[in-house]
C-alpha positions as CSV (number, residue, x, y, z in Angstrom):
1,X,24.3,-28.2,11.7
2,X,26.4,-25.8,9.3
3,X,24.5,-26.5,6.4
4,X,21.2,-25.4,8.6
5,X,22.8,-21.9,9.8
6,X,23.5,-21.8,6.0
7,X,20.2,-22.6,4.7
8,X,18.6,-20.1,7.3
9,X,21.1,-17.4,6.3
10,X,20.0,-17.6,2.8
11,X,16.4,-17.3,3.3
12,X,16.8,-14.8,5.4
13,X,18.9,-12.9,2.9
14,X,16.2,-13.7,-0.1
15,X,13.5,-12.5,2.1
16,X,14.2,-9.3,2.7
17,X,15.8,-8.7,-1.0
18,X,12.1,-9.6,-1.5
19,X,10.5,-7.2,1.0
20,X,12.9,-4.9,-0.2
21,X,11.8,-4.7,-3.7
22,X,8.6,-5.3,-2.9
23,X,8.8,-1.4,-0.9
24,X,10.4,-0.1,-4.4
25,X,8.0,-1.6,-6.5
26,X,4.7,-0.4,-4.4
27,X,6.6,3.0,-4.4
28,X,7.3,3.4,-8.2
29,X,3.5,2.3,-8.3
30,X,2.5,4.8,-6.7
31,X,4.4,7.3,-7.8
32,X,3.4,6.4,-11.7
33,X,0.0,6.6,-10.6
34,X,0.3,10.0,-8.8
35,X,2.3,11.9,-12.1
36,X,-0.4,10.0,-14.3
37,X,-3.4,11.5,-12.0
38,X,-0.9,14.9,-11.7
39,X,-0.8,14.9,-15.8
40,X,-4.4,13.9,-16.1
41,X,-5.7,16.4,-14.0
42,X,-3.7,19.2,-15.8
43,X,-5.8,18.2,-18.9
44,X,-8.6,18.2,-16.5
45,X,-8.4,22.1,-15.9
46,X,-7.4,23.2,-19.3
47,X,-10.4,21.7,-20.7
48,X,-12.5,22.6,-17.7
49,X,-14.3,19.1,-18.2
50,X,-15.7,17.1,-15.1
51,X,-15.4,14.0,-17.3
52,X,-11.5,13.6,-17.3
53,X,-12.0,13.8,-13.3
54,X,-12.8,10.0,-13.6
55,X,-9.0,9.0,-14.6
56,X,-7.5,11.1,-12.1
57,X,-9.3,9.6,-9.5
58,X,-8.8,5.9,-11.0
59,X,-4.9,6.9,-11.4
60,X,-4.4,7.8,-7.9
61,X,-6.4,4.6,-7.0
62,X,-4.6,2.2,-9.0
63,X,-1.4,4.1,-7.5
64,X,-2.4,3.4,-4.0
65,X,-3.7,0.2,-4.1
66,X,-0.3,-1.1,-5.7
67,X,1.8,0.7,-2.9
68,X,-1.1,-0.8,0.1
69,X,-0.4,-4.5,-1.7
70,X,3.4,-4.2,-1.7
71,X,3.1,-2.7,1.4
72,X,0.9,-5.8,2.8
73,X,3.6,-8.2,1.3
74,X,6.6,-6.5,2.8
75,X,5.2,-6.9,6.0
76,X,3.7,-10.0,5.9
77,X,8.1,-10.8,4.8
78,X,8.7,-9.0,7.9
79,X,6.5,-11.4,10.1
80,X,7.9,-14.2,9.0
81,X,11.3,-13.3,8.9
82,X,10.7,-12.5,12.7
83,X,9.2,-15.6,13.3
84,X,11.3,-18.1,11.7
85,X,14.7,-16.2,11.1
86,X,15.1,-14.0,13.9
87,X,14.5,-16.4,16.4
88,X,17.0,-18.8,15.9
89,X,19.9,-16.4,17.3
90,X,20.4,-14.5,13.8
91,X,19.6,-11.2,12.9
92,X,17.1,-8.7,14.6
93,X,16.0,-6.3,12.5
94,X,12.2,-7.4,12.4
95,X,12.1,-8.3,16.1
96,X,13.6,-4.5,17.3
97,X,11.6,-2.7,14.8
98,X,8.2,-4.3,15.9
99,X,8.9,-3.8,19.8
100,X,9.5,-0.3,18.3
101,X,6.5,0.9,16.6
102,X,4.2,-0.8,19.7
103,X,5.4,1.9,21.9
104,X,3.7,4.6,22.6
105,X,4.8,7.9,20.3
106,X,6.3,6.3,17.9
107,X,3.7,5.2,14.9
108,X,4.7,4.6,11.2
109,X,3.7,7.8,9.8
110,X,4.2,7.3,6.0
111,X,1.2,5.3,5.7
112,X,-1.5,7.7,7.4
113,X,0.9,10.5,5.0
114,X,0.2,8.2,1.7
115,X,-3.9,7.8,2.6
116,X,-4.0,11.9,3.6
117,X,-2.1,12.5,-0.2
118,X,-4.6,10.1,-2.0
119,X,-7.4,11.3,-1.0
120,X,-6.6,15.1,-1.3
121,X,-6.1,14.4,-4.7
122,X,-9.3,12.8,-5.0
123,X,-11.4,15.7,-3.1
124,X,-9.3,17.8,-5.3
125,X,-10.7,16.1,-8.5
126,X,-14.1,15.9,-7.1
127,X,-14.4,19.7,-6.1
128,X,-13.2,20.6,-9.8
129,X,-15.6,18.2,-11.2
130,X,-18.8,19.4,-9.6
131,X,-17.2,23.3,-10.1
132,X,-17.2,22.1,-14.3
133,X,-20.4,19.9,-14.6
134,X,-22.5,22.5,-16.3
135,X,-19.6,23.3,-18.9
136,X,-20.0,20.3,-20.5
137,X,-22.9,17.8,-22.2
138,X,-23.4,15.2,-19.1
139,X,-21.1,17.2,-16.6
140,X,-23.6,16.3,-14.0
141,X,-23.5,12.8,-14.7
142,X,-20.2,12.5,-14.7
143,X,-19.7,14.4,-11.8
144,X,-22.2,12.3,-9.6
145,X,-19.7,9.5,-11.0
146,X,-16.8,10.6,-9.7
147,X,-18.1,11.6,-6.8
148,X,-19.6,7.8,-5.7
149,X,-16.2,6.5,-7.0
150,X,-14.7,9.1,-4.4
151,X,-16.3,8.0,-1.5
152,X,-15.9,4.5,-2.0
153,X,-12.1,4.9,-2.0
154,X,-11.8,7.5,0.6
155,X,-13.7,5.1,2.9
156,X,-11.9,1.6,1.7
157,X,-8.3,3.3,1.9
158,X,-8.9,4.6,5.4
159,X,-10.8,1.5,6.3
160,X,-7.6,-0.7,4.7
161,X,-4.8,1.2,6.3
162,X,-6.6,0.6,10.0
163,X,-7.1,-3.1,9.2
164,X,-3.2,-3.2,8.3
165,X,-1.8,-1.2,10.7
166,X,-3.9,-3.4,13.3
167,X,-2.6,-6.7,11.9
168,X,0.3,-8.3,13.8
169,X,1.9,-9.9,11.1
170,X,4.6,-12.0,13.4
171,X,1.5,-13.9,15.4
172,X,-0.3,-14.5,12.2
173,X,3.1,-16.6,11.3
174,X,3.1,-17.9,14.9
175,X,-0.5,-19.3,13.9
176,X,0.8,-21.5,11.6
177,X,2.0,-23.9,13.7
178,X,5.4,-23.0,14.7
179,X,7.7,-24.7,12.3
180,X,7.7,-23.7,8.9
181,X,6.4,-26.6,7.0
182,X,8.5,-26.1,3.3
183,X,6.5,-28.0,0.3
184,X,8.1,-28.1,-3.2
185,X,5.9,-26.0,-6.0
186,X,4.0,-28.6,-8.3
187,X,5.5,-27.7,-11.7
């Protein structure tokens, strides 16, 4: 059964190099998309115009919804890690840390920080665009704009971030049948 404690040890070693750059990629994401909204908004006020609001709100978006995917992916890693790796006497990382953040007190707080950042920026862009609409041809327009593009994603980023912090990723996993069932990729 050596070559099965090796073949676990290596998945278990790809999966989290996979969760882990899954984290770094979400963050860089998001991080591009937050100095692209920052920069965008800069122009924004110099040219007091309600109409460059739009990318700074689609920037911070795009931003977000890269970092809640990567997010999603590292943890659905996490839950099958759990599942299938941790319980065969290996490593506990996955295991510990989800006992963890059920008890009481102790919630992951980056998430909740990441929504509460987004959509500042966003009321941010929508004050200053309804604050310029009359200084420009269409202001109004544009305003209203990025105002209904606003609310959609302040309501589908809080909505999202419930719905994942909600999910037990490990039971999902456990819904599957028990056993991982490995297929080969059709080329």
């Amino acid at each position: 059964m050596m070559g099965m404690e090796s073949h676990v040890d290596t998945e278990y070693t790809a999966l989290m190099q996979r969760a882990q750059d899954a984290e770094r990629v979400g963050h860089l994401c998001w991080t591009a998309g937050a100095l692209t909204a920052a920069v965008t908004l800069s122009w924004a006020i110099t040219a007091h115009n309600s109409g460059l609001m739009l990318p700074v709100v689609m920037a911070i978006a795009v931003g977000f919804y890269a970092l809640l995917r990567a997010r999603r992916q590292a943890r659905s890693i996490g839950g099958y890690i759990e599942t299938f790796c941790e319980g065969t006497g290996g490593a506990r990382w996955y295991g510990c840390l989800h006992r963890l953040q059920r008890q009481p007190g102790t919630a992951a707080a980056g998430d909740w920080l990441t929504v509460c950042l987004a959509n500042a920026g966003v009321v941010l862009a929508l004050v200053l665009a309804w604050m310029w609409a009359d200084a420009t041809p269409r202001g109004e327009l544009m305003a209203g704009i990025v105002t209904g593009i606003a609310v959609l994603f302040g309501f589908h980023s809080i909505s999202e971030t419930v719905r994942m912090s909600q999910t037990d990723w490990p039971a999902m996993w456990r819904q599957t049948g028990g056993d991982a069932v490995r297929t080969s990729r059709a080329a």
